[in-house]
N, C-alpha and C positions, 0 to 999 in steps of 0.2 A: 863827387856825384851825390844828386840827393836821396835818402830813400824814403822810405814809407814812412820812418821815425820821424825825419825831419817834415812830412806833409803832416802828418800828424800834430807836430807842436803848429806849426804854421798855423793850422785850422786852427787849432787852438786860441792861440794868439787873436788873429781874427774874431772869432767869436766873441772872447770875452771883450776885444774894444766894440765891437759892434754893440754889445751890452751895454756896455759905461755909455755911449754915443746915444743910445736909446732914452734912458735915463735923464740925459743932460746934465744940470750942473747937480743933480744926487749922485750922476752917475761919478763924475771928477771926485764926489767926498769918498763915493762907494770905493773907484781905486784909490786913490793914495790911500785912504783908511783902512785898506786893505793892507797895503803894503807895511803901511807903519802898525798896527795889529801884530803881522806875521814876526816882522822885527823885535816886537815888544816881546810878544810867548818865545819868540828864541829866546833874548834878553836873560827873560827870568825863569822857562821852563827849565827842571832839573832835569824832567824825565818827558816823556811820549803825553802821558796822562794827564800831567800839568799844565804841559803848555798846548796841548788838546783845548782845554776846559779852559785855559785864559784866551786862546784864542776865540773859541766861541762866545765868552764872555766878551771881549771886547768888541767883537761882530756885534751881537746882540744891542748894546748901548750904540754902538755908531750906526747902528737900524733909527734905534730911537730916536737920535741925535738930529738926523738924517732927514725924520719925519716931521719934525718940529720945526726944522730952519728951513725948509724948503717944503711948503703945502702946497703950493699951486704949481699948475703945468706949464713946465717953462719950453718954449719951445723954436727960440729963437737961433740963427742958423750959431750963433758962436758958442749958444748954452750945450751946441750938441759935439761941438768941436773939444769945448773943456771934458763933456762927459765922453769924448774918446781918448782925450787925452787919460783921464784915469783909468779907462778900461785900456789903453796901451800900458802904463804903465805896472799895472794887474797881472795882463798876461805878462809881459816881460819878468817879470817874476818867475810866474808859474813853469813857465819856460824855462828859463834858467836854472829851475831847480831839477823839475822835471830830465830834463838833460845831463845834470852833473850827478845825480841823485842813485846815480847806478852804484855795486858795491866795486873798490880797489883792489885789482890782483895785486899779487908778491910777486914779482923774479928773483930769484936767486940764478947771478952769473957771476964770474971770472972778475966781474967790475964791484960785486958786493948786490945786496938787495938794492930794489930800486921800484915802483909802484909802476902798476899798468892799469889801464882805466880804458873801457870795463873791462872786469875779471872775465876772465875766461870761463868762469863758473856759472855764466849765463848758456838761456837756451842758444843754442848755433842763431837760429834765426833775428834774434834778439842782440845776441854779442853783434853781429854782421852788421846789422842796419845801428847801431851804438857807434858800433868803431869806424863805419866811414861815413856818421854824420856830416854834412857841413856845421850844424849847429854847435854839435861838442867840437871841432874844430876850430870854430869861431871862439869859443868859449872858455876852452882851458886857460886862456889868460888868468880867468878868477882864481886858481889857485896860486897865483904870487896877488893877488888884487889885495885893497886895503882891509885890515881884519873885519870894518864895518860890514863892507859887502861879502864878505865872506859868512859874519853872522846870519846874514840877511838870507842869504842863497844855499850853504850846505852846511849849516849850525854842527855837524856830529864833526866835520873836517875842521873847522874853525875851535871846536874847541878841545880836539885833542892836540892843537898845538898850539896852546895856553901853559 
């Protein structure tokens, strides 16, 4: 069933390709540069702060980058297809994190400890529309996924099991 959680990232999603689409071909640099950005402050963030401050840092330049290789208004129907293509690729991100980014309950049973996702330590409201996502449904894949996508998408899980 879907609920409110999952209309929520939807719009989501939505929105920011409709962003990149508007854009055009800044919009295509705006996402993927986004995406590899986010990739890189996981990369090399140690802490919250760090990779805060590299990720705006590297926003910042691929503003500038952005401004210089593309000045004129491009507005041809494929230039807006690429600039959705990167505002797809963006939200799918943001999504993806968004959705896995909740905190990991403990069970302890008869079978030994074993993780649950979300914690129960969430508001009722909040646990309820989390736990019968279709999105986090669709998604728990990524925790067997390759460690790249795992850096990319919930960096705190990917690197506690380094």
């Amino acid at each position: 069933m879907i609920t409110w959680f999952d209309a929520l990232l939807v719009t989501l999603w939505a929105v920011v390709t409709a962003l990149g689409a508007r854009r055009g071909l800044s919009g295509l640099v705006w996402g993927l540069g986004g995406v590899v950005a986010c990739f890189l402050a996981n990369v090399v963030g140690a802490g919250a702060l760090i990779a805060t401050s590299l990720a705006l840092l590297l926003g910042a330049a691929l503003a500038l980058i952005t401004r210089r290789l593309l000045r004129g208004h491009l507005d041809r129907p494929w230039h807006l297809g690429a600039g959705a293509l990167g505002g797809f690729a963006l939200g799918a991100v943001l999504v993806m994190t968004l959705t896995l980014g909740f905190p990991i309950g403990l069970r302890v049973g008869p079978e030994g400890r074993s993780g649950v996702y979300p914690s129960t330590s969430l508001t009722p409201v909040l646990y309820t529309a989390v736990r019968d996502s279709v999105l986090k449904g669709s998604l728990t894949s990524v925790w067997q996924a390759s460690p790249t996508l795992q850096l990319l998408i919930m960096p705190d899980q990917a690197r506690r099991h380094r």
